[in-house]
C-alpha positions in Angstrom: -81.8 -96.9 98.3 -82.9 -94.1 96.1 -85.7 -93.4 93.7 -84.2 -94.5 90.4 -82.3 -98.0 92.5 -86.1 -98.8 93.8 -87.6 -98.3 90.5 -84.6 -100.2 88.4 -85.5 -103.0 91.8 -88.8 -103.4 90.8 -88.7 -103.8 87.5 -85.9 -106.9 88.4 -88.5 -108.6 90.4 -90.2 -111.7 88.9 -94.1 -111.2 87.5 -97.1 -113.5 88.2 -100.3 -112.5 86.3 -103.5 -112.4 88.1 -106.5 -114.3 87.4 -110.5 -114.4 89.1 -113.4 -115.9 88.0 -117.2 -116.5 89.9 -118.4 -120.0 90.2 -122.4 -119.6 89.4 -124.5 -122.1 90.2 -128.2 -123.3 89.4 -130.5 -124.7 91.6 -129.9 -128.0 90.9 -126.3 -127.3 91.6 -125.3 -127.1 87.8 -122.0 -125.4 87.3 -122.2 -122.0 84.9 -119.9 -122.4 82.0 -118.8 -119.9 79.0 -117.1 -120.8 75.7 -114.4 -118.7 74.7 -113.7 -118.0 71.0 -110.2 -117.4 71.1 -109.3 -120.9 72.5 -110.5 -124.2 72.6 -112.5 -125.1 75.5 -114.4 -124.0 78.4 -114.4 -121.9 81.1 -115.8 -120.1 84.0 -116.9 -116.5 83.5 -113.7 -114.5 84.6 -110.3 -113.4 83.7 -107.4 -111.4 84.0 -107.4 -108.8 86.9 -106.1 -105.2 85.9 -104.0 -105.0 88.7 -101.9 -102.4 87.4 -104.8 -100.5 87.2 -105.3 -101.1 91.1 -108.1 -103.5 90.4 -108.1 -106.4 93.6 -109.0 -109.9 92.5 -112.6 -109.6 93.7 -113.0 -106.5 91.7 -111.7 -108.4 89.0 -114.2 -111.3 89.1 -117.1 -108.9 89.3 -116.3 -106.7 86.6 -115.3 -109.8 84.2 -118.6 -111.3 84.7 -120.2 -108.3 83.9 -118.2 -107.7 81.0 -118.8 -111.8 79.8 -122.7 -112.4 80.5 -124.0 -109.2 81.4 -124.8 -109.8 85.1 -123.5 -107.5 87.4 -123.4 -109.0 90.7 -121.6 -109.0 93.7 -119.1 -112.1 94.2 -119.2 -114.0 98.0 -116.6 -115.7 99.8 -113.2 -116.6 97.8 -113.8 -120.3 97.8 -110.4 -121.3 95.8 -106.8 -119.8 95.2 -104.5 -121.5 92.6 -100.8 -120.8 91.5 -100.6 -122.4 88.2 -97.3 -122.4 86.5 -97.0 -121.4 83.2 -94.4 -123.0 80.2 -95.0 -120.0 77.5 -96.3 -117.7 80.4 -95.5 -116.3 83.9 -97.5 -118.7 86.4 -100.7 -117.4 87.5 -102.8 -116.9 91.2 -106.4 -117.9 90.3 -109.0 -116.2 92.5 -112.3 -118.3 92.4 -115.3 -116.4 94.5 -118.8 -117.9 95.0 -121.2 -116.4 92.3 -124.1 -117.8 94.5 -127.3 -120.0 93.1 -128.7 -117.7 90.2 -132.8 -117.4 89.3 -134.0 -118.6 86.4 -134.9 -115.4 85.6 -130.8 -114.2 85.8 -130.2 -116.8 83.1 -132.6 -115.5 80.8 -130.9 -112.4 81.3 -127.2 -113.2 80.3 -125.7 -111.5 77.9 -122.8 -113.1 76.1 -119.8 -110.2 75.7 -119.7 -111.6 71.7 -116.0 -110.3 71.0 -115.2 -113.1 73.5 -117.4 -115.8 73.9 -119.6 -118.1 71.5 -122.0 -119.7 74.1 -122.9 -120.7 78.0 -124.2 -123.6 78.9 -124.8 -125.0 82.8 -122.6 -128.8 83.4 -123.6 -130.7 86.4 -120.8 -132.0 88.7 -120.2 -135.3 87.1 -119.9 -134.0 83.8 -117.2 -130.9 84.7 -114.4 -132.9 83.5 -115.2 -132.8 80.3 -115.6 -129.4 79.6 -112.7 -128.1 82.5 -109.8 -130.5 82.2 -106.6 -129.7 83.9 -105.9 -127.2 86.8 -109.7 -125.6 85.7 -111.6 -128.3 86.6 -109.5 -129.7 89.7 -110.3 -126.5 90.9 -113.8 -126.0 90.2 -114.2 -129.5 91.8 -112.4 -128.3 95.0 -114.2 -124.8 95.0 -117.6 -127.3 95.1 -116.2 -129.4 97.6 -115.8 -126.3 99.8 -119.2 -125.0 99.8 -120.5 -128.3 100.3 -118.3 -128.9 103.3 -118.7 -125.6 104.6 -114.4 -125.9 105.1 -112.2 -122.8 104.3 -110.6 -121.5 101.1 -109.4 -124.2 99.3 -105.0 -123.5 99.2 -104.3 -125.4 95.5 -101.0 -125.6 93.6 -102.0 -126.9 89.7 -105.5 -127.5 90.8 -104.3 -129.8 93.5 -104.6 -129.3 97.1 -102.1 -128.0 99.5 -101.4 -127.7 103.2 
């Protein structure tokens, strides 16, 4: 195959975007949630990875939260991956890392990025359906379930389990 028949191959394939996002938690094992101002609802700080820019997923989820509330931390274990499909969009792999337990002193610190986001607020377990519904918030609740377990990435299709 030559240059230009690779190239004309490639651009022929099928595209999935890329998606990661950190799930923060408080002590009291509140989950950390943003609201966007570009869409109804809520979300988890994060977004889309620049991958043709060679950023990974994790690189993603770090530099998003940075971008969204102004904390620049490193992300832990991936705790979630989720192929979402999409109606009026390609379908989407969701990266979901561990943003850890965050001080007191790191929420007074956050930073809202105000071209994107209106507010934060922190939503204990029971209440995540609310604010998440959908594929979101199945896959917060399994991304919980795996710390608490201590079990391996969490393999979701839609925000349900698989495998």
């Amino acid at each position: 195959m030559t240059v230009p028949d690779y190239a004309t191959y490639i651009a022929g394939l099928p595209r999935v975007l890329a998606g990661a996002a950190a799930l923060f938690r408080d002590a009291d094992g509140r989950v950390l949630l943003v609201e966007p101002n570009y869409r109804e609802g809520w979300a988890l700080p994060g977004g889309t990875v620049e991958s043709d820019a060679g950023e990974t997923p994790r690189q993603g989820a770090r530099r998003e939260t940075t971008e969204e509330i102004g904390l620049d931390l490193e992300v832990g274990r991936l705790l979630a991956v989720d192929w979402v499909p999409g109606a009026a969009r390609p379908p989407i792999v969701a990266y979901l890392y561990d943003g850890g337990v965050l001080e007191e002193e790191q929420f007074k610190s956050i930073r809202l990025q105000e071209e994107e986001l209106l507010s934060w607020r922190l939503v204990p377990r029971h209440d995540l359906a609310e604010y998440l519904p959908g594929a979101l918030g199945r896959r917060v609740l399994a991304a919980l379930d795996v710390l608490a377990d201590g079990s391996g990435t969490a393999e979701l299709e839609n925000g349900h389990r698989v495998g």
